[in-house]
C-alpha angles and dihedrals in degrees: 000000000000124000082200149292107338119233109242121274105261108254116259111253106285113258112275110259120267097242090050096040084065104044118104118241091247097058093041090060093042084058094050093050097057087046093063122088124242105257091051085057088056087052105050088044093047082056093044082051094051092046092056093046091048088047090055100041088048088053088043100053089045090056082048099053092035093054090043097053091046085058 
């Protein structure tokens, strides 16, 4: 039994378009990029930044720890 009408099934994301469908990664990126602002490149940069510093203090604290436990 039915509680009542159903709302329409949500429509399925629309086809890519032909022209971005056929752009290598390289270049769709190349074309986001241009498109940000400059601060937001500031930003993705300052959080690339802060990726790279968190990988290197994470490996530095496990040789420490490693050279630490063989004394």
């Amino acid at each position: 039994m039915a509680d009542g009408p159903r709302s329409p099934e949500p429509p399925s994301d629309p086809p890519p378009e032909d022209g971005a469908e056929r752009k290598p990664l390289r270049r769709r990126v190349t074309d986001a990029w241009n498109k940000l602002a400059p601060a937001s490149k500031t930003g993705v940069i300052g959080v690339a930044a802060a990726v790279v510093a968190g990988v290197i203090v994470v490996a530095h604290a496990r040789a420490t720890a490693a050279a630490t436990d063989d004394e």
